[in-house]
N, C-alpha and C positions, 0 to 999 in steps of 0.2 A: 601617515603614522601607522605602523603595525602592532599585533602582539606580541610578549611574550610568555608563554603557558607552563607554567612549572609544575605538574602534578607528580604525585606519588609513583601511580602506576601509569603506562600508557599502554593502552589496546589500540593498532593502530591500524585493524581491519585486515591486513592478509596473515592474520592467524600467529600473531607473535605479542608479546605479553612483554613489557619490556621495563625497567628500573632506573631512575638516576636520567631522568630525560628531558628534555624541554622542546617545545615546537617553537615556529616563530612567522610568522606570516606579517606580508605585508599588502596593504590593500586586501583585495577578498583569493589572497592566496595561499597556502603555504611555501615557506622559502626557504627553509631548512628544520628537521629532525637530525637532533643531533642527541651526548652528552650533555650535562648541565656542566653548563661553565660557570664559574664565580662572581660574574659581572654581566647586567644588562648589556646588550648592543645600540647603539644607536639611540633613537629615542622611543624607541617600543612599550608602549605602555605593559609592565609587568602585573601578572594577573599567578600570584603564589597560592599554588593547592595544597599543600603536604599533605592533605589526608586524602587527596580525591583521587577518582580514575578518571583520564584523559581517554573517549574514545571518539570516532566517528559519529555526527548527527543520524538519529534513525531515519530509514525509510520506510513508509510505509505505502504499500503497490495497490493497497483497494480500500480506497474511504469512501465515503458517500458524507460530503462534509453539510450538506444542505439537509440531512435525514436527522445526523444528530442531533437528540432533544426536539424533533418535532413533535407536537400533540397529537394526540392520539382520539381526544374527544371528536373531533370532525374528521371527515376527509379531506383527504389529501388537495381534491378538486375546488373545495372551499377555503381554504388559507390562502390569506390575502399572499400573494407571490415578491412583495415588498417584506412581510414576516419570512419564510422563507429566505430572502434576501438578505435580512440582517443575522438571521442563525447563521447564512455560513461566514459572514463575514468574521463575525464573533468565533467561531469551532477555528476559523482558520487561524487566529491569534491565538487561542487555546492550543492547538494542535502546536506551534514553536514554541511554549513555554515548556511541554511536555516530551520537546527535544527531538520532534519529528521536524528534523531539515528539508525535509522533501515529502514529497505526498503524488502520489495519482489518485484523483476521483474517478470512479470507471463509474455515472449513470446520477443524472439527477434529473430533477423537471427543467424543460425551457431552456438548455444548453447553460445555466447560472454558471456552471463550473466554469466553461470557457470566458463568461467575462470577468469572474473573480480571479483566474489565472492572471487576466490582463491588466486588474487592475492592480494585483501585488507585483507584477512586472514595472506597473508605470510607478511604484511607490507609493501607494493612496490607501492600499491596506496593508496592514502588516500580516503576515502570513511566511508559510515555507514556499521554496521551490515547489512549481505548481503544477502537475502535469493535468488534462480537462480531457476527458472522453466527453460531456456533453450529456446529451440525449440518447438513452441505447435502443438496440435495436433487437424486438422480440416479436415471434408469430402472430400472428392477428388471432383474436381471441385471449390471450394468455392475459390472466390479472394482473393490473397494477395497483401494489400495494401502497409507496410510498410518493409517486410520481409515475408522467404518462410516460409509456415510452415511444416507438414509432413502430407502429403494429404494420408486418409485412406477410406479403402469401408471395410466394413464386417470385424466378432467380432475379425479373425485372423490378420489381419492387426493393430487393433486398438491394438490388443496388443501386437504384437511387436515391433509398433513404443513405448510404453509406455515402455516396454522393454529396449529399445536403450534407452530412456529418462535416467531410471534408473543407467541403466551402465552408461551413459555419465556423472555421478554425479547430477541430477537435485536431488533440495531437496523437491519438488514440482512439479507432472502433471499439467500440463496448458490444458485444451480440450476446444473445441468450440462447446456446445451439441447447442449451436440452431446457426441463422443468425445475421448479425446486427442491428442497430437501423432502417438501411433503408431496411428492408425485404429481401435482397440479393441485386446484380448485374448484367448488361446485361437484359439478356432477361427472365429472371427467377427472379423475383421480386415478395413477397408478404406483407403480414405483418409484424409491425418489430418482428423480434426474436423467428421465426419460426421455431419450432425444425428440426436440418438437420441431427444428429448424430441417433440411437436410442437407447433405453437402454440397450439394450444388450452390443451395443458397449460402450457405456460408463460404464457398469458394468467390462469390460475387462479391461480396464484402471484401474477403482478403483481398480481393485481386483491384476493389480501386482504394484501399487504405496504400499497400504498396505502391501505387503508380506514383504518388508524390514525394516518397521515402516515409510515411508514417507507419503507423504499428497497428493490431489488431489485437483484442484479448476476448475472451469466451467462459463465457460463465457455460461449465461442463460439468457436471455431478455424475452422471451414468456414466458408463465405459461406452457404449457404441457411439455416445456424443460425442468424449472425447476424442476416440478417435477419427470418426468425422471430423473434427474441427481439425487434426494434426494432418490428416492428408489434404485439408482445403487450405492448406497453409498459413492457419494461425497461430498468431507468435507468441502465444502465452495463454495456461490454462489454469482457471478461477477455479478453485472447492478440488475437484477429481478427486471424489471420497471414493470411486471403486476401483482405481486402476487395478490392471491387472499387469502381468508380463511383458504382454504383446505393447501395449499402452506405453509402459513404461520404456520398451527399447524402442517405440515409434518418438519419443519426446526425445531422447539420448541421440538417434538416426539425423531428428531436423533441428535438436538444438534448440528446443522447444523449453522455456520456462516453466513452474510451478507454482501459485498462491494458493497454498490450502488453507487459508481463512477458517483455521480449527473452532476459534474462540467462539465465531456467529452459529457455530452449528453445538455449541456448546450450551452457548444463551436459549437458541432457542427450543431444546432439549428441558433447560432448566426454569426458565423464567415466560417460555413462548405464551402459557397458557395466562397468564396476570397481564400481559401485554396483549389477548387478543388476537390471538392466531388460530387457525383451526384446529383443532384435534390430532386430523393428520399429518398436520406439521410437526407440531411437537411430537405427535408418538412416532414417525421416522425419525428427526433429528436426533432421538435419541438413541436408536442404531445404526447410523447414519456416520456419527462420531465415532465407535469403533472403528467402522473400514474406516474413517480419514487417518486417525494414528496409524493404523497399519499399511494403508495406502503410503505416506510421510515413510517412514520409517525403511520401506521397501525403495521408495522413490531415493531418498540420499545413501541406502547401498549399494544402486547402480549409479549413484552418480549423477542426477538428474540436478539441475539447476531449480534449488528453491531460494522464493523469496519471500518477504512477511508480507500478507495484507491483512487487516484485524476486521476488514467488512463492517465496520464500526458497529454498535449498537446502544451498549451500555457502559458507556462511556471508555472502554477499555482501544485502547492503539496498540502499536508496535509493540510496547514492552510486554503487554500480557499474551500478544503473538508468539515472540520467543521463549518466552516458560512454557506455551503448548507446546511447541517443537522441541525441546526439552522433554517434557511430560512424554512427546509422543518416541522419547530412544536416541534423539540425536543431542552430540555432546556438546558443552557449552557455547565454546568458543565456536562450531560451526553453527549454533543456532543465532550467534551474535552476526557472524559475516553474512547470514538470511537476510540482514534487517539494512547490510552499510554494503559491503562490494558486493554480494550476490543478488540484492537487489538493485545495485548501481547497473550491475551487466545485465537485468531485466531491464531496465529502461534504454539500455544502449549507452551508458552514461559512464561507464568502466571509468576512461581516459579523466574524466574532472570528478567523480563522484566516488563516495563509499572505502575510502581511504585517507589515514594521514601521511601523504608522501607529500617530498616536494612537486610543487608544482599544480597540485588538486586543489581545487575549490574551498577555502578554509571554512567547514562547514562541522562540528566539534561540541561535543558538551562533557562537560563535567558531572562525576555522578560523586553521591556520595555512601560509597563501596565499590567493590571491585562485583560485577554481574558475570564473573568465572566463576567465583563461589559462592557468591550471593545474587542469582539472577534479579529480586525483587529491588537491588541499588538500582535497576532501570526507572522504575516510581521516584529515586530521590536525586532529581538533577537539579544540580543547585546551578548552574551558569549553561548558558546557551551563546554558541558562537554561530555567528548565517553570515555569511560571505565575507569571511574577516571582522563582523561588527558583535560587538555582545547586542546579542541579544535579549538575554536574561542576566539576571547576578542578583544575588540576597542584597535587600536590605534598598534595593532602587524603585520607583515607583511604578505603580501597574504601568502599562502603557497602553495606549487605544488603540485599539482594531483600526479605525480608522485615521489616518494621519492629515 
């Protein structure tokens, strides 16, 4: 039994805004975008909007689904790793109510991502499409704030924790080629996002994520990281609050994606200091956010592939992604295909994701407003469609994270 979706408006991700339309999917398909006809087809269960926008489920490319809502009174090393365990199970049902159909987590403790990807794969949790970097991998010395990562020195190290990544099932390298927004920690503190990795090591990573056909991503803030990380052949760049020029036509040259996860460097600018961050986190984050607007901004006039990652923090996803991209000059509708087809082609996922065409992944939610002229209708999704099935709709009852 399929749907059939009668909304007002349909955005249907390659940039058309469309009236008088219906979708119709069967199983976890779509099977035609058509006119609205007068008459159901077949036995389609009819699911009438009149008032709502019909657009693609969001993607979001950098959650940290096991950080959300952790406590903050203990460390990280002390949480029983079963607490942990049940946050992300829980965020990961929150996250599809909130109309993220898909998700990559790039970096948690103890590889959790990768068995909660498997286990909303086997159907045991309910959650979105699940992409799991695991465990990431950062310099030896460098702080872990919210989980350990795999602290490495030299090319051989770095590639056999990439290694283990691999075996462990990651579908996705997580590296950390520079520092963070606050130039490091302690007593070794410089500017933010000062390359800590170098490229050799991070050419060791790329070169055994490739060997199986997976991916690699790089948490980059500084420019000479970044570009490191673009000539060692990583295939997608986290934050790149400084790009420059050069930076910017080496990403366009390889094809290289973008997540500038505005909103985390926003929080932590705004709210860092009540959560316990050092001083010089917050007081870079807060200049830190200029160059990323302007970075963003430069980046989609040359053309660059961006996509949304919300780097989770306070509670904010995908939708408050897109009103930064927004805030940061770029126009509605392209800050919308950030989040459904340009972050579909970040994953490699084009062909089945981030679009309502026939034949894609029937993966859909209903908003209630159009988010062309009222970006904040991304906060009011009243129905959630995941792989042809509702998975949301008013007025049905909660449903359990785990099944």
């Amino acid at each position: 039994m399929g749907l059939l979706i009668r909304p007002s408006t349909l955005i249907d991700g390659t940039g058309q805004v469309l009236e008088g339309m219906e979708v119709l999917t069967c199983d976890d398909r779509v099977t035609a975008v058509r006119r609205r006809e007068s008459e159901p087809v077949g036995d389609a269960e009819v699911l009438d909007a009149p008032t709502a926008t019909l657009m693609p489920g969001m993607i979001d490319l950098h959650m940290h689904v096991f950080q959300w809502g952790q406590r903050h009174d203990i460390p990280w090393e002390r949480e029983p790793i079963l607490e942990a365990g049940v946050r992300g199970v829980r965020n990961a049902s929150a996250l599809l109510d909130l109309g993220v159909t898909t998700a990559r987590d790039v970096a948690c403790r103890d590889n959790l991502s990768i068995q909660l990807r498997d286990l909303i794969n086997a159907g045991a949790v309910r959650g979105p499409r699940f992409y799991a970097s695991g465990t990431h991998i950062e310099v030896a010395g460098r702080a872990d704030y919210f989980f350990k990562a795999i602290h490495v020195s030299g090319v051989e190290q770095t590639q056999a924790a990439a290694r283990r990544q691999m075996r462990s099932g990651a579908d996705w390298i997580k590296i950390m080629a520079t520092s963070g927004v606050g130039g490091g920690t302690g007593s070794l503190v410089g500017e933010p996002g000062w390359q800590e990795l170098t490229e050799e090591e991070l050419r060791a990573a790329a070169v055994e994520a490739h060997a199986p056909g997976r991916h690699i991503t790089a948490h980059a803030i500084g420019n000479a990281g970044v570009k490191a990380a673009i000539r060692a052949g990583i295939d997608c760049i986290e934050h790149g609050s400084f790009l420059d020029d050069e930076a910017i036509e080496m990403m366009l040259e390889r094809d290289v994606s973008y997540v500038p996860t505005l909103i985390i460097t926003r929080n932590l600018g705004e709210h860092g200091t009540e959560r316990g961050f050092e001083r010089n986190i917050v007081e870079r984050a807060k200049r830190t956010l200029d160059a990323g607007f302007a970075s963003v901004k430069r980046a989609y006039e040359a053309g660059v592939r961006i996509g949304t990652g919300s780097d989770v923090d306070l509670d904010e996803t995908a939708a408050q992604e897109v009103r930064m991209l927004i805030e940061a000059g770029i126009p509605a509708m392209d800050a919308l295909m950030a989040t459904t087809r340009s972050a579909a082609r970040t994953l490699y996922m084009e062909d089945e994701l981030g679009t309502i065409e026939t034949g894609k992944v029937a993966d859909m939610i209903l908003l209630g407003g159009n988010p062309i002229d009222d970006p904040t209708a991304l906060d009011r999704v009243t129905h959630v469609i995941h792989n042809g099935r509702i998975a949301k709709a008013p007025g049905t009852p909660a449903t359990s994270a785990i099944r």
